[in-house]
N, CA and C atoms as a LAMMPS dump frame, in Angstrom:
ITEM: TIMESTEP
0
ITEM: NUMBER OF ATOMS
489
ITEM: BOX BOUNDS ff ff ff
-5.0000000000000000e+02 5.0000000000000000e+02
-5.0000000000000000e+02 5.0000000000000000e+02
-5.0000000000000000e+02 5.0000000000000000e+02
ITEM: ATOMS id mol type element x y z
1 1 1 N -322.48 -211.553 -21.728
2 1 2 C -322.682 -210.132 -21.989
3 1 3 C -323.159 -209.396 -20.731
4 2 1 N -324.27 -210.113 -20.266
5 2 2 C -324.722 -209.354 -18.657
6 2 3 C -323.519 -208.802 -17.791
7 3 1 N -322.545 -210.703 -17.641
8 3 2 C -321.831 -210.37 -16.823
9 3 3 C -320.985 -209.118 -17.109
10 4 1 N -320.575 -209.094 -17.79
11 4 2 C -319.412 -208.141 -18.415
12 4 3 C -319.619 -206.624 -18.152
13 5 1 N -321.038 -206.663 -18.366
14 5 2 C -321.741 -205.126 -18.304
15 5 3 C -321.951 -204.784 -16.742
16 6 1 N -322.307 -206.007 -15.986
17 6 2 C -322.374 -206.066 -14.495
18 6 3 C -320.891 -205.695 -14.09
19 7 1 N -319.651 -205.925 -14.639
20 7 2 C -318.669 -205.752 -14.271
21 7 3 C -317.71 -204.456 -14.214
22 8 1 N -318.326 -204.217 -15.081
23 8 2 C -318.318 -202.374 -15.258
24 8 3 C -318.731 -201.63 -14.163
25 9 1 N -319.674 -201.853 -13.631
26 9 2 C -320.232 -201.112 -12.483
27 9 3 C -319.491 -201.831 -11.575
28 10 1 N -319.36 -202.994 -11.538
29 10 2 C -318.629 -203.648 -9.698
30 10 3 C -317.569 -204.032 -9.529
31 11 1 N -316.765 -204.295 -10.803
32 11 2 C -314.857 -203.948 -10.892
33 11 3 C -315.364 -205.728 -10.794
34 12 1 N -314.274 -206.133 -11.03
35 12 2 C -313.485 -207.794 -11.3
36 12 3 C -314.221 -208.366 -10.232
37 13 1 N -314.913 -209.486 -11.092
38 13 2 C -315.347 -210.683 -10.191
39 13 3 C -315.659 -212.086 -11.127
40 14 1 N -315.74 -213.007 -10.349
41 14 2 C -315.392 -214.458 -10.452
42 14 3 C -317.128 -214.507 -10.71
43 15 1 N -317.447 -215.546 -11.941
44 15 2 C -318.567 -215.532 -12.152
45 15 3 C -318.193 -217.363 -12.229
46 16 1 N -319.424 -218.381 -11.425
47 16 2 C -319.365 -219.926 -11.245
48 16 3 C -320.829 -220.115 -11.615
49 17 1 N -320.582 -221.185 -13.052
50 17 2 C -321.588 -221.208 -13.618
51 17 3 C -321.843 -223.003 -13.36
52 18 1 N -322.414 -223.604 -12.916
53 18 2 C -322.703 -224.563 -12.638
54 18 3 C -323.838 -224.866 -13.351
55 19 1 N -323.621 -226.906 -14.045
56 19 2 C -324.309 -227.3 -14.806
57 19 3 C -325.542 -228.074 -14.088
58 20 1 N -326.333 -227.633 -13.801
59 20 2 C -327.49 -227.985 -12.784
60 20 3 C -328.34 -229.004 -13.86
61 21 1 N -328.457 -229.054 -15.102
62 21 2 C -329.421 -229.78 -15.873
63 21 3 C -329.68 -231.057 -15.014
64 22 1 N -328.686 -232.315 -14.628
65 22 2 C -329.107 -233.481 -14.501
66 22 3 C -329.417 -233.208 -13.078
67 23 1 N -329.006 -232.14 -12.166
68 23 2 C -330.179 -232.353 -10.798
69 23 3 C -331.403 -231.843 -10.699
70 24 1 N -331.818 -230.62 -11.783
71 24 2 C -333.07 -230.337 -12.236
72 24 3 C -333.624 -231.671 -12.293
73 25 1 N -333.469 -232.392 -13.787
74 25 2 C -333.805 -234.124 -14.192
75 25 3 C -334.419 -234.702 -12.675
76 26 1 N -333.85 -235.098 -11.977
77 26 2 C -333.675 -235.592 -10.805
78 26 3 C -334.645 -234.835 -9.619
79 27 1 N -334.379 -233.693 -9.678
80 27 2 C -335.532 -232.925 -8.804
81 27 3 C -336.359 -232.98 -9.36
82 28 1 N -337.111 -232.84 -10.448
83 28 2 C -338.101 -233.071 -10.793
84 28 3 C -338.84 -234.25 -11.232
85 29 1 N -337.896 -235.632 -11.355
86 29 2 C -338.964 -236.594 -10.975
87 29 3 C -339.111 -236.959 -9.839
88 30 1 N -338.578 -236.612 -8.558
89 30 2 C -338.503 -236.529 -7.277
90 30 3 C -339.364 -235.79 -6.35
91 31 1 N -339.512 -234.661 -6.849
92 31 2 C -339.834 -233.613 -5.625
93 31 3 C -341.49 -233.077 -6.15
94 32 1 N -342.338 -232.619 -5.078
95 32 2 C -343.878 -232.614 -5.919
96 32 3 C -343.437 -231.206 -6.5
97 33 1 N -344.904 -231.273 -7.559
98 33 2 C -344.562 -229.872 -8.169
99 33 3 C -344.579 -228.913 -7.709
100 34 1 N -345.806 -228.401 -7.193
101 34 2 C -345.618 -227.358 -5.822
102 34 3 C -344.736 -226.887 -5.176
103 35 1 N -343.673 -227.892 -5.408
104 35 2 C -342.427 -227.144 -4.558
105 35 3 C -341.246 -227.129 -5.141
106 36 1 N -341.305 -227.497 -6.659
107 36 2 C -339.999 -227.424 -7.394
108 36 3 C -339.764 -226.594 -6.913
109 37 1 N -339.571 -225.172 -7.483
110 37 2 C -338.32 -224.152 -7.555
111 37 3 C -338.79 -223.705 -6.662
112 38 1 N -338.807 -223.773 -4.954
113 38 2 C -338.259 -223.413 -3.985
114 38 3 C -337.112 -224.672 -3.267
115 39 1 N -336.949 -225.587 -4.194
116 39 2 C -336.587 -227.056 -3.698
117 39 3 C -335.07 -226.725 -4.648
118 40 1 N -335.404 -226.499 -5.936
119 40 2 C -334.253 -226.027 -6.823
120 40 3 C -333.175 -224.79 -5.964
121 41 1 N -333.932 -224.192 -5.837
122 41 2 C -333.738 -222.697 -4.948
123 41 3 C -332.307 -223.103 -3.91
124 42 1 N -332.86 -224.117 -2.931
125 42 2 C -332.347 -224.853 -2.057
126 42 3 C -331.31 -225.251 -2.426
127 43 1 N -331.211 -226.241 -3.347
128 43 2 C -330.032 -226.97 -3.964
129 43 3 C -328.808 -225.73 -4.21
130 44 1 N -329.37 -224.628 -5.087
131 44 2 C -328.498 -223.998 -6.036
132 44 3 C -327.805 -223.482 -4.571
133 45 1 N -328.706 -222.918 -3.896
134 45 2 C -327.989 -222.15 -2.014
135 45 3 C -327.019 -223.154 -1.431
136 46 1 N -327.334 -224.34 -1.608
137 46 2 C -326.174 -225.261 -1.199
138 46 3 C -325.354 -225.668 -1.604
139 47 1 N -325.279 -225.452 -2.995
140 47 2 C -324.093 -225.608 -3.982
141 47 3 C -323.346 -224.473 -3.525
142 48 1 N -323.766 -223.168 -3.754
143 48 2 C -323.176 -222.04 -3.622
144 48 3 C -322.707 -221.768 -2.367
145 49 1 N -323.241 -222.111 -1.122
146 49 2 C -322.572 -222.215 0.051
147 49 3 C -321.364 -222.707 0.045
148 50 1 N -321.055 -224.239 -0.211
149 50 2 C -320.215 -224.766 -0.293
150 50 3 C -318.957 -224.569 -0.99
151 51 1 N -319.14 -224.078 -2.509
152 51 2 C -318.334 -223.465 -3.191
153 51 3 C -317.324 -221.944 -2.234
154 52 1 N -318.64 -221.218 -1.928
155 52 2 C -318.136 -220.184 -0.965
156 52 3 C -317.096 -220.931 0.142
157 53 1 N -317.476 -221.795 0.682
158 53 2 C -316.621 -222.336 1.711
159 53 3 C -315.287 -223.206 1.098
160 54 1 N -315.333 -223.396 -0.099
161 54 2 C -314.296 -223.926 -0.764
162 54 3 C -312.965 -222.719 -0.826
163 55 1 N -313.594 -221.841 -1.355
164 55 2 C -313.084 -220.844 -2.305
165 55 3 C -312.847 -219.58 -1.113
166 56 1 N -313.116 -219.919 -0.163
167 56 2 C -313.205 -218.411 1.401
168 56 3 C -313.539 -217.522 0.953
169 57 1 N -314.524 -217.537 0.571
170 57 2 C -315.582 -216.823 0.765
171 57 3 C -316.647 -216.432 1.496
172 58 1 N -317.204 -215.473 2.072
173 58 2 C -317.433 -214.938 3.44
174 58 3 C -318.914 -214.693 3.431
175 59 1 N -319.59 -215.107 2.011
176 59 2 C -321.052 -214.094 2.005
177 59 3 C -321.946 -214.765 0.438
178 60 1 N -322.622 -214.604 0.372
179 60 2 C -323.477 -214.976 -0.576
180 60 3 C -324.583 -213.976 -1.036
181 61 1 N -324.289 -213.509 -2.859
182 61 2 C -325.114 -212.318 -2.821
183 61 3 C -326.109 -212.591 -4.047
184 62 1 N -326.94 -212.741 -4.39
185 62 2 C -328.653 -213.216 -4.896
186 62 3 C -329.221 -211.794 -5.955
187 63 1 N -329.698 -211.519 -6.302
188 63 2 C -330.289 -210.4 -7.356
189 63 3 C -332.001 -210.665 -6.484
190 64 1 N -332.14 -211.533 -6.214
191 64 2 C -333.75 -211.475 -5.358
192 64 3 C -334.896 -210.024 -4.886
193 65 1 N -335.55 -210.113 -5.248
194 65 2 C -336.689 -209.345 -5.278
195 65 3 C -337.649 -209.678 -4.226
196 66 1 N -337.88 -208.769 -2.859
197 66 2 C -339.696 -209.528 -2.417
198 66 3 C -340.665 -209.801 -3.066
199 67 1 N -340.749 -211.081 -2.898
200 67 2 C -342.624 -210.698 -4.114
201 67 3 C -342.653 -210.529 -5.314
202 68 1 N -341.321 -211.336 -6.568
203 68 2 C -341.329 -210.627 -7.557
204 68 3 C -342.108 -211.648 -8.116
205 69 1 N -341.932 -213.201 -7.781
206 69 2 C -342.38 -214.026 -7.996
207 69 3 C -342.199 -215.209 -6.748
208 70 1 N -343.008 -216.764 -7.117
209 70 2 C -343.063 -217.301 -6.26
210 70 3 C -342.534 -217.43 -4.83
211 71 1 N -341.218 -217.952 -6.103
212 71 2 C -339.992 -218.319 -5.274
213 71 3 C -339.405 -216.866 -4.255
214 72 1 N -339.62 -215.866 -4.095
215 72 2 C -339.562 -214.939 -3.296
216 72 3 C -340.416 -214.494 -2.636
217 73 1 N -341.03 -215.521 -2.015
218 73 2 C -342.139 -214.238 -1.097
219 73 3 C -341.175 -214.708 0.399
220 74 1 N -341.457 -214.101 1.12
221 74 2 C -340.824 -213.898 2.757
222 74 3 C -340.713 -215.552 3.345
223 75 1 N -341.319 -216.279 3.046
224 75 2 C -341.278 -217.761 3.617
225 75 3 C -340.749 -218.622 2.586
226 76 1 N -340.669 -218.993 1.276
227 76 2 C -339.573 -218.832 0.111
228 76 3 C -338.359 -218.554 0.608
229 77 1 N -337.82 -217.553 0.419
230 77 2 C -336.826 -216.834 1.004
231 77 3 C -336.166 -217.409 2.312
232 78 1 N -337.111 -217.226 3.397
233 78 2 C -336.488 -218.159 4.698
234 78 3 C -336.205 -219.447 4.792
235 79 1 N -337.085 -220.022 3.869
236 79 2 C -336.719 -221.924 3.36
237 79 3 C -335.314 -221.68 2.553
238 80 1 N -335.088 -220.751 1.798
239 80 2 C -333.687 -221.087 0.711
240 80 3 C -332.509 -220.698 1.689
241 81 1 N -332.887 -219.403 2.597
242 81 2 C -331.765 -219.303 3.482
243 81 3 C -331.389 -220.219 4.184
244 82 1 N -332.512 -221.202 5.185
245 82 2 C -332.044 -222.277 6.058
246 82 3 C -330.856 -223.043 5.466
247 83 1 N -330.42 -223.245 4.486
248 83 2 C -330.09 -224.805 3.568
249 83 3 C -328.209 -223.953 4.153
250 84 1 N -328.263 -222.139 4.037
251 84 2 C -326.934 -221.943 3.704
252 84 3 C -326.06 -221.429 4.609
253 85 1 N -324.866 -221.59 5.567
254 85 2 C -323.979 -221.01 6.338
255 85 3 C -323.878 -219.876 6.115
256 86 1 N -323.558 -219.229 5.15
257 86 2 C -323.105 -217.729 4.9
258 86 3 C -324.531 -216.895 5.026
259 87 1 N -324.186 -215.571 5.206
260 87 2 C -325.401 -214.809 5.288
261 87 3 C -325.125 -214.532 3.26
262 88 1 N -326.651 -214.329 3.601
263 88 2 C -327.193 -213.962 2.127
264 88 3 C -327.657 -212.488 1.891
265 89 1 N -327.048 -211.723 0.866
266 89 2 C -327.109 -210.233 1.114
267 89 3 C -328.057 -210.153 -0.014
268 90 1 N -328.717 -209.222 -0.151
269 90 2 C -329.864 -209.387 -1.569
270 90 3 C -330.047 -207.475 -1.987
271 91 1 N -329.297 -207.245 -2.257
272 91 2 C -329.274 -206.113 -2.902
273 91 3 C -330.492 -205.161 -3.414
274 92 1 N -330.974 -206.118 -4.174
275 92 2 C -332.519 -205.719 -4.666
276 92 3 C -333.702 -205.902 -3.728
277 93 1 N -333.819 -206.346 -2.458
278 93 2 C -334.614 -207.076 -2.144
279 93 3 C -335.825 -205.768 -1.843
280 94 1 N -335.467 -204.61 -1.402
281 94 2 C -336.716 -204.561 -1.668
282 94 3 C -337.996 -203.44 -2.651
283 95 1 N -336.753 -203.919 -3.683
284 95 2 C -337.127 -202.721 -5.258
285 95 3 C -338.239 -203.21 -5.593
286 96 1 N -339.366 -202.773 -6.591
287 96 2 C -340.188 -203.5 -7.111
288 96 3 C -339.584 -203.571 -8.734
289 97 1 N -340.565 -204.277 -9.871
290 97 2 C -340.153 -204.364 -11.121
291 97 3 C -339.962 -203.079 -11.809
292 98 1 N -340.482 -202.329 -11.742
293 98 2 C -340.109 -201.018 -12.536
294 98 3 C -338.601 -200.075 -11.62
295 99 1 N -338.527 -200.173 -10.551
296 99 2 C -337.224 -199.791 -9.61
297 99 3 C -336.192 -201.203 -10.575
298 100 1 N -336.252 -202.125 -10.764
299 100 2 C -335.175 -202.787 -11.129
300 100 3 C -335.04 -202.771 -12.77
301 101 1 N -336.104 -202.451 -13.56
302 101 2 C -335.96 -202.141 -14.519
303 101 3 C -335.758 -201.079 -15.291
304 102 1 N -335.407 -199.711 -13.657
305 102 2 C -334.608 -198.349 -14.616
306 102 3 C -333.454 -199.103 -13.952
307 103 1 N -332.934 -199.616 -13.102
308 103 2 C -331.468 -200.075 -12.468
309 103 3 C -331.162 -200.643 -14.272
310 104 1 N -331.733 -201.708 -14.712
311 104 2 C -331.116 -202.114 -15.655
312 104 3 C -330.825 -201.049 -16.98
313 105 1 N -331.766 -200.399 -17.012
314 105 2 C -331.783 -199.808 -18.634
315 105 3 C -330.341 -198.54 -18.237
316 106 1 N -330.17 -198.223 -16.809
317 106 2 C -329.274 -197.178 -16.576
318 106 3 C -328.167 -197.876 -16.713
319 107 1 N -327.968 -199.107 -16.405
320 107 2 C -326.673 -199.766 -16.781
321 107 3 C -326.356 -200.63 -18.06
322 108 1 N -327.541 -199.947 -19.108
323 108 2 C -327.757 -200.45 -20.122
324 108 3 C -327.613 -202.568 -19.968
325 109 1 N -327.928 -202.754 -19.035
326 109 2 C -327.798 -204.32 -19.414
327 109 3 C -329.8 -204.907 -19.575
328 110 1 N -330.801 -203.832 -19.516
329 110 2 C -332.196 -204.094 -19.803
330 110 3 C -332.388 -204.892 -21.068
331 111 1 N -331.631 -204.8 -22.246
332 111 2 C -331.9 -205.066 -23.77
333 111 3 C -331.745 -206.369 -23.931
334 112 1 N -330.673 -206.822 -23.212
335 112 2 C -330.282 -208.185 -22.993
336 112 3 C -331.075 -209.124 -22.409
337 113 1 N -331.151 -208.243 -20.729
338 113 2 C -331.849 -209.275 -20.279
339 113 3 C -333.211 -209.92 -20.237
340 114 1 N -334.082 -209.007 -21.313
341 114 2 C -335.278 -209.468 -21.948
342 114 3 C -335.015 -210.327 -22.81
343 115 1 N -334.169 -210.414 -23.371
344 115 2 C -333.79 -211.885 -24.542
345 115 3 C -334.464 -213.181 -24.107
346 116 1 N -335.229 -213.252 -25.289
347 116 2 C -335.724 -215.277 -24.305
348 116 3 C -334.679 -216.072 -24.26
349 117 1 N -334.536 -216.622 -23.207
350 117 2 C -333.951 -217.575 -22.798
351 117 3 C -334.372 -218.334 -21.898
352 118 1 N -334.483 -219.915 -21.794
353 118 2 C -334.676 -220.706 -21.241
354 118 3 C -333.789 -221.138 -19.956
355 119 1 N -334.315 -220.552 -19.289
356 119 2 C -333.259 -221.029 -18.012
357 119 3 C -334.053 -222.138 -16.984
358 120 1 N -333.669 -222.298 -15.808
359 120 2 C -334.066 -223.444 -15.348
360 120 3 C -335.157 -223.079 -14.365
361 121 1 N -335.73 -222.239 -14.154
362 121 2 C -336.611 -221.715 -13.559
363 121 3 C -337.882 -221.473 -14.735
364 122 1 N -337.576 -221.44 -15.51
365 122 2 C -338.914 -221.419 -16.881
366 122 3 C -339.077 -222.441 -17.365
367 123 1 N -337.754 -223.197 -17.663
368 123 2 C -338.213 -225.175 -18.053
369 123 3 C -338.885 -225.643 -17.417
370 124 1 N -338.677 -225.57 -15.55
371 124 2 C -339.648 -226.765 -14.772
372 124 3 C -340.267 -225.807 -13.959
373 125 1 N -341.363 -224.756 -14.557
374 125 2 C -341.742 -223.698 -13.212
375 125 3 C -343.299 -224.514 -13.487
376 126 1 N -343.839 -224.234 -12.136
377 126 2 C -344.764 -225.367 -11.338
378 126 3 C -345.921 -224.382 -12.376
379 127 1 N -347.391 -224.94 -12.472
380 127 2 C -348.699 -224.218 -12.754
381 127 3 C -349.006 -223.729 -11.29
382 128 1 N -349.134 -224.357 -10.341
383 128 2 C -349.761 -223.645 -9.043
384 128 3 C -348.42 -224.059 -7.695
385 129 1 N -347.581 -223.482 -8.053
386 129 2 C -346.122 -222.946 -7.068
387 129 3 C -346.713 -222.808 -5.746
388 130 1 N -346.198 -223.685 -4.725
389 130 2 C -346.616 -222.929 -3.152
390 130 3 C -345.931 -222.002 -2.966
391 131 1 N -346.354 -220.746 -2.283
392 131 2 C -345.98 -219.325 -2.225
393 131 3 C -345.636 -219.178 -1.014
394 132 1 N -346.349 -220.015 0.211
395 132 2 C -345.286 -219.792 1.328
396 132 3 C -345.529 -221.049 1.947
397 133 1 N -343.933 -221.636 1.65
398 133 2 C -343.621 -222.819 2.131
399 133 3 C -343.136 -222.963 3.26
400 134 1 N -343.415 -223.96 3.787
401 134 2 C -342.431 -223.906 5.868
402 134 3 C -341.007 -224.899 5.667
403 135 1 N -340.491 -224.546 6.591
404 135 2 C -339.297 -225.673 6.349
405 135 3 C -339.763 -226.976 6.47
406 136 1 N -340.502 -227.446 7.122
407 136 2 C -341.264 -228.604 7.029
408 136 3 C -342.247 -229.089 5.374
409 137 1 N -342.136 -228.438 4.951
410 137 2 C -342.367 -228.047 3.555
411 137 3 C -341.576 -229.003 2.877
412 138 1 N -340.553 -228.252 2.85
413 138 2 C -339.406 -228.368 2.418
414 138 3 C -338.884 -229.737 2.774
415 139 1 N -338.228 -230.014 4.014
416 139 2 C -338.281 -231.309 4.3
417 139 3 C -338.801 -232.756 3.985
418 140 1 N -339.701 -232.255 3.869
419 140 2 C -340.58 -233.642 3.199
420 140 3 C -340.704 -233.348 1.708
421 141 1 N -340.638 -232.575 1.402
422 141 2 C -340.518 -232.649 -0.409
423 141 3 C -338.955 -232.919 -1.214
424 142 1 N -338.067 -233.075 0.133
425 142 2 C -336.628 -233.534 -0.391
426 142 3 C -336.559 -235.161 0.641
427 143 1 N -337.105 -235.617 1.1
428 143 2 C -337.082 -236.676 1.952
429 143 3 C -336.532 -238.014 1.138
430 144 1 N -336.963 -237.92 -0.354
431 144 2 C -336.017 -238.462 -1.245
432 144 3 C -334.939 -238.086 -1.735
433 145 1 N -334.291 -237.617 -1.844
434 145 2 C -333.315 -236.681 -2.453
435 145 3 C -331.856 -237.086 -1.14
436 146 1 N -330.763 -237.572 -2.163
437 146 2 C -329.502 -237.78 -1.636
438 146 3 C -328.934 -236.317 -2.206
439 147 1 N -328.928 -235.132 -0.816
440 147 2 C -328.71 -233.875 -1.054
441 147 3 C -327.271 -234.273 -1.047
442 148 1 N -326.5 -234.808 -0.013
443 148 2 C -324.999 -234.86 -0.324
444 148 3 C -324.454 -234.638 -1.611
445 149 1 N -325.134 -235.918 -2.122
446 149 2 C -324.8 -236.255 -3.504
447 149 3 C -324.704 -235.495 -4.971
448 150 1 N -326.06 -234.76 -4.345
449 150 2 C -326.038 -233.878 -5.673
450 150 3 C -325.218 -232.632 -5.523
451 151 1 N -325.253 -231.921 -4.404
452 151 2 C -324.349 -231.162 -3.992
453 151 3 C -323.205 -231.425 -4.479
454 152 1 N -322.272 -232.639 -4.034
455 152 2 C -321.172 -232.854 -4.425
456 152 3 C -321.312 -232.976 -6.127
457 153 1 N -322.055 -233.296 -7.105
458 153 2 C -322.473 -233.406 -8.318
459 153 3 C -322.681 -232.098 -8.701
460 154 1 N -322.912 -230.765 -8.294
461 154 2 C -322.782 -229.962 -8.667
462 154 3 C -321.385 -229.244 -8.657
463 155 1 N -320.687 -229.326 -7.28
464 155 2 C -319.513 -228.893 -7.569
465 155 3 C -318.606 -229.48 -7.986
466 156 1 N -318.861 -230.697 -8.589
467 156 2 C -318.122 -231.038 -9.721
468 156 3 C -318.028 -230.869 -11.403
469 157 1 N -319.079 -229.593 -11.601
470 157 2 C -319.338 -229.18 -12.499
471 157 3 C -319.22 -227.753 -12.726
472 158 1 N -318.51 -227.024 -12.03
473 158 2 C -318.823 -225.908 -12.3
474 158 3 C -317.875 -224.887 -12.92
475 159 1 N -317.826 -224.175 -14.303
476 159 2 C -316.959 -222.971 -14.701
477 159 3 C -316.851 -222.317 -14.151
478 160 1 N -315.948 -221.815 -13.625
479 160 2 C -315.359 -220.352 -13.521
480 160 3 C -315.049 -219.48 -14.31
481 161 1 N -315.098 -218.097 -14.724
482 161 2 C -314.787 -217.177 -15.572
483 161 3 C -314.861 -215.584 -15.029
484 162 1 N -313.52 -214.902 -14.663
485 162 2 C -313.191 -214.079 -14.453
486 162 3 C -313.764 -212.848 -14.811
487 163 1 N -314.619 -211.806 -14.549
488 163 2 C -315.096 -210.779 -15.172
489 163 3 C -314.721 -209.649 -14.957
């Protein structure tokens, strides 16, 4: 429904929905908590890189907020970019919550996107999240992690659906 309503405003686009559950599984008995979802963050940027580079695609574009939460503060952000070739364009980046929540209600997609839903950022979100992580951070909290692997495990999972 989002998408659809998103599509109205931005004309035809390719929406790739990738089944991340079993590298969540995996990142999270792996990676400390503190740094799940800037570690998740990572993964999903490298899936999506790659896909982009599959598919020639030139750019990578995020709904991201400064500061809306953890996973976005300015060093967040620079850890998820490192992982990706393409530049990352962020549209929202630097609205606050009430600037993105007349964006939504004007494009009527607000009603929706308050709906609970469990996504993968609310299943495994940390109690005390590091807020600004270094790439060295980062590094050592994937030092286990066969990134190839899952990478390639993600884009072997992923829908496409035309909007």
């Amino acid at each position: 429904d989002l998408a659809k309503r998103i599509g109205d405003f931005s004309g035809k686009f390719h929406l790739h929905i990738v089944d991340f559950t079993e590298i969540q599984l995996e990142l999270n008995d792996k990676v400390p908590a503190n740094m799940l979802t800037v570690i998740m963050r990572r993964m999903m940027m490298r899936i999506a890189d790659q896909l982009a580079a599959k598919r020639n695609i030139n750019c990578l574009i995020t709904g991201e907020s400064l500061g809306q939460v953890a996973s976005q503060t300015v060093n967040a952000l620079m850890c998820t970019n490192h992982v990706a070739v393409r530049p990352v364009f962020r549209p929202l980046i630097g609205l606050d919550k009430n600037e993105t929540i007349a964006i939504a209600k004007n494009i009527d997609t607000y009603e929706t996107s308050i709906l609970p839903y469990d996504d993968c950022c609310t299943v495994f979100v940390a109690k005390h999240p590091k807020i600004h992580p270094s790439f060295l951070d980062c590094e050592q909290a994937e030092k286990d992690l066969e990134l190839d692997d899952l990478v390639k495990q993600g884009l072997e999972k992923i829908e496409t659906i035309i909007v």
